[in-house]
C-alpha positions in Angstrom: -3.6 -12.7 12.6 -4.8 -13.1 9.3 -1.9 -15.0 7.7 -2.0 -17.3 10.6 -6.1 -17.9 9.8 -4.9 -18.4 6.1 -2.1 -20.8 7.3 -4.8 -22.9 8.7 -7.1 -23.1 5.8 -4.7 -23.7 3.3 -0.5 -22.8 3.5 -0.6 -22.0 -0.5 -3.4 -20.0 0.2 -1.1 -18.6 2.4 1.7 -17.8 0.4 -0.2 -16.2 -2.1 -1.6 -13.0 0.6 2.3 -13.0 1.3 3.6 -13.0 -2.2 0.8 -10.0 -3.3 1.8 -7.9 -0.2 5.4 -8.5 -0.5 4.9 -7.5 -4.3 2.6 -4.5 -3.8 4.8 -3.0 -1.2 7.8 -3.1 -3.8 6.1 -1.3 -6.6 5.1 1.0 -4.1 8.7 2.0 -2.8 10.2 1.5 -6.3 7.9 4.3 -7.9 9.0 6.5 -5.2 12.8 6.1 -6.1 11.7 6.3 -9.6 10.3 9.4 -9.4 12.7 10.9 -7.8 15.1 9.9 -10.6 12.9 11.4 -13.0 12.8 14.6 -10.8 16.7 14.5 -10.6 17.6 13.1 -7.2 19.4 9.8 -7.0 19.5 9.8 -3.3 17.3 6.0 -3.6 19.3 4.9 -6.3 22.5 5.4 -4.3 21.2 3.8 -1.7 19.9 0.5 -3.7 16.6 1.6 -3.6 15.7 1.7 -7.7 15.3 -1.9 -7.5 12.6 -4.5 -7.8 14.2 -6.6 -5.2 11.5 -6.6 -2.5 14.9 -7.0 -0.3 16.1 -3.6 -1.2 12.7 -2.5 0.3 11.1 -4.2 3.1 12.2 -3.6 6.9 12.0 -7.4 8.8 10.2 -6.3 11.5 7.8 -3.7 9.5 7.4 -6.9 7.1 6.4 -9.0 10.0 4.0 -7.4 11.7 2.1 -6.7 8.2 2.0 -10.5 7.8 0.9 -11.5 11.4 -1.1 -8.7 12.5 -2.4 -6.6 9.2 0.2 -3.5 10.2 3.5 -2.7 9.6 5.9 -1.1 7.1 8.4 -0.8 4.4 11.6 0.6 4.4 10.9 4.6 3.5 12.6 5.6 0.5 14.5 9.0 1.0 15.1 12.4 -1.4 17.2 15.3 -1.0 14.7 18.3 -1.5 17.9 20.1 -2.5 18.3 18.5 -5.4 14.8 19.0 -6.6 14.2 21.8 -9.2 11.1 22.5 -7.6 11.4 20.8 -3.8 7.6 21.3 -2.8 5.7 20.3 -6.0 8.3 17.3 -7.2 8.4 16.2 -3.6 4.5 16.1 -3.9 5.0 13.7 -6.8 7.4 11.8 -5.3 5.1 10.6 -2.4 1.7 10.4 -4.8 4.0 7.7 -6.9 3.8 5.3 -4.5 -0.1 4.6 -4.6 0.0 5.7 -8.1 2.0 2.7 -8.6 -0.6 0.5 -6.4 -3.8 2.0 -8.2 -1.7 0.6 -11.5 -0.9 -2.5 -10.2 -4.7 -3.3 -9.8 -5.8 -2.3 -12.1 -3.5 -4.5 -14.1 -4.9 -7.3 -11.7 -8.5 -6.6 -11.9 -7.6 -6.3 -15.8 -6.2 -9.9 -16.1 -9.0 -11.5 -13.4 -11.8 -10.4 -16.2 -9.9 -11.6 -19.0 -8.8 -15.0 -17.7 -12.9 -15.2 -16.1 -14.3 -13.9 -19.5 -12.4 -16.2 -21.7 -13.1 -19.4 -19.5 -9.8 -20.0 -18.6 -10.0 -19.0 -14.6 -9.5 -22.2 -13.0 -11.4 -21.8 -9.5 -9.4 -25.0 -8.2 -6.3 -23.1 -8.1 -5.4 -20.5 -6.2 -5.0 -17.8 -8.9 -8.4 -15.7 -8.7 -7.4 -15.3 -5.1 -4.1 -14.3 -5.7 -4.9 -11.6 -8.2 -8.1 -10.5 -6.1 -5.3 -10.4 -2.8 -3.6 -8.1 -5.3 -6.7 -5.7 -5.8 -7.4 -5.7 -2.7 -3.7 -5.1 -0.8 -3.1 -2.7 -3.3 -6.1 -0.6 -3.0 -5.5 -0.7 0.7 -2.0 0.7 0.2 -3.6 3.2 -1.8 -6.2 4.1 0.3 -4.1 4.1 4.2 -0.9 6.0 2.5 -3.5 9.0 1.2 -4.5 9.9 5.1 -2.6 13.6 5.5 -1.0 12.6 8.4 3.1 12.1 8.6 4.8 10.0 7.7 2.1 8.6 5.3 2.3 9.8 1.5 -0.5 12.1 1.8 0.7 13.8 4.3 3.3 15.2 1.7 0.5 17.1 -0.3 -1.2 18.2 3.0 2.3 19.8 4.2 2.5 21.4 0.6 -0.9 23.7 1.2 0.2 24.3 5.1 3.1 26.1 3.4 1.7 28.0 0.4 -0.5 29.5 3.4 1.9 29.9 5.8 0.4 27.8 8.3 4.2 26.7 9.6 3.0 26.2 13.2 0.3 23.5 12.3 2.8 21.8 9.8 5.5 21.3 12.6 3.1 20.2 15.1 1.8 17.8 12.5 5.3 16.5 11.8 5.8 15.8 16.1 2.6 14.7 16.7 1.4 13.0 13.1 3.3 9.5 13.4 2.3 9.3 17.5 -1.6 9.2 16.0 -1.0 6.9 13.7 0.6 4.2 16.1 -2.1 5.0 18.6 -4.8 4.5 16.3 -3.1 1.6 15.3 -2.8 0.0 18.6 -6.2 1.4 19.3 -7.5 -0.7 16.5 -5.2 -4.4 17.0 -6.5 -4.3 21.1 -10.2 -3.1 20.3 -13.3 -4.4 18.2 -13.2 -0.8 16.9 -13.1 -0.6 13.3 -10.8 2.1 13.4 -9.7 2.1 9.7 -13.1 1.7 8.0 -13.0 5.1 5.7 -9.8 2.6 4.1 -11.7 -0.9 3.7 -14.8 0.3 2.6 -13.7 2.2 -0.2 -10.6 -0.8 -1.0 -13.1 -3.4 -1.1 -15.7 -1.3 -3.2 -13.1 -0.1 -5.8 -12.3 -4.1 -6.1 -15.5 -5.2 -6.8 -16.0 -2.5 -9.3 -12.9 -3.0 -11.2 -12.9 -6.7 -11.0 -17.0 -7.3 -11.9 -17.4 -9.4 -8.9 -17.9 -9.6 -5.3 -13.9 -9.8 -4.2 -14.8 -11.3 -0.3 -17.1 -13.4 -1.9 -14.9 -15.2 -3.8 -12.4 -15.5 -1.2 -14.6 -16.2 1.1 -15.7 -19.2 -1.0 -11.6 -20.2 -0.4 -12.6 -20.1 3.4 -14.7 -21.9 3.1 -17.8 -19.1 4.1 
């Protein structure tokens, strides 16, 4: 319910959670498709998914559920293994592009936060340090949820690749059945419980901002939220 909460406190506060998600999630899908340019499939690009147009990428309901209740999802952006020169190890880049593309993103945020602070031109009255630490911080949490090995996240992709350079082909379909029904029960485990079911992905997203940024990044917003 956190846009809701931010809704309350302040709409343009608001707007600017919604604007860094709806950002983050477009670089993310756009360096997929990109990639897989590079690589040699233009399966995405056919498809209108080379585009910054966050409308080329995000799926309504998978975009409204990550606004309203902290979960959702983009549109997926497909390849065609066959026209890879080498399926397993481009695929493997194709899916690490996507938080590639977020770690870049804020580190070009964190990046302009210390400039703007160090130079004495932040303006605290505005709501620019807490759109560029939202920014940080969605995007290392894209970064850090996409990474879990399990299908259909993007780390999954490099997990499948060592299942079958070992030949473990039994464990790699099972994953592929069972993989995305884990994810949604952990999900719903974690939006109907006070578990914190996805800690091992805040912690380390709200460390790596406060260590590329200099500051505490939930302090400052908290000082928005009035905390």
């Amino acid at each position: 319910m956190f846009l809701l909460e931010l809704l309350q406190v302040s709409p343009l506060l608001a707007l600017a959670w919604a604007v860094a998600l709806i950002l983050s999630l477009t670089v993310h899908e756009f360096a997929h498709a990109l990639v897989g340019k590079w690589k040699g499939d233009d399966t995405a690009e056919r498809m209108g998914r080379l585009s910054l147009n966050p409308f080329a990428h995000l799926d309504p309901l998978g975009t409204l559920m990550l606004l309203t209740i902290g979960f959702g999802w983009a549109k997926p952006v497909p390849f065609d293994p066959r026209k890879l020169k080498n399926p397993l190890k481009d695929g493997v880049l194709i899916a690490l592009a996507g938080p590639a593309a977020n770690l870049f993103l804020a580190v070009i945020a964190a990046a302009l936060y210390k400039s703007l602070a160090e130079s004495g031109a932040m303006n605290f009255s505005s709501v620019l340090p807490a759109f560029l630490i939202f920014l940080m911080l969605v995007n290392m949490l894209l970064l850090f949820f996409n990474l879990i090995p399990v299908p259909p996240l993007d780390g999954s992709k490099v997990l499948d690749a060592i299942l079958y350079q070992v030949g473990a082909e039994k464990l790699r379909s099972s994953l592929e059945i069972w993989g995305p029904r884990i994810m949604l029960g952990l999900v719903i485990l974690s939006l109907v419980t006070p578990i914190n079911i996805f800690f091992f992905v805040q912690i380390p997203a709200s460390f790596a901002c406060d260590a590329m940024s200099g500051i505490s990044c939930f302090g400052v917003l908290s000082s928005y939220l009035g905390g």
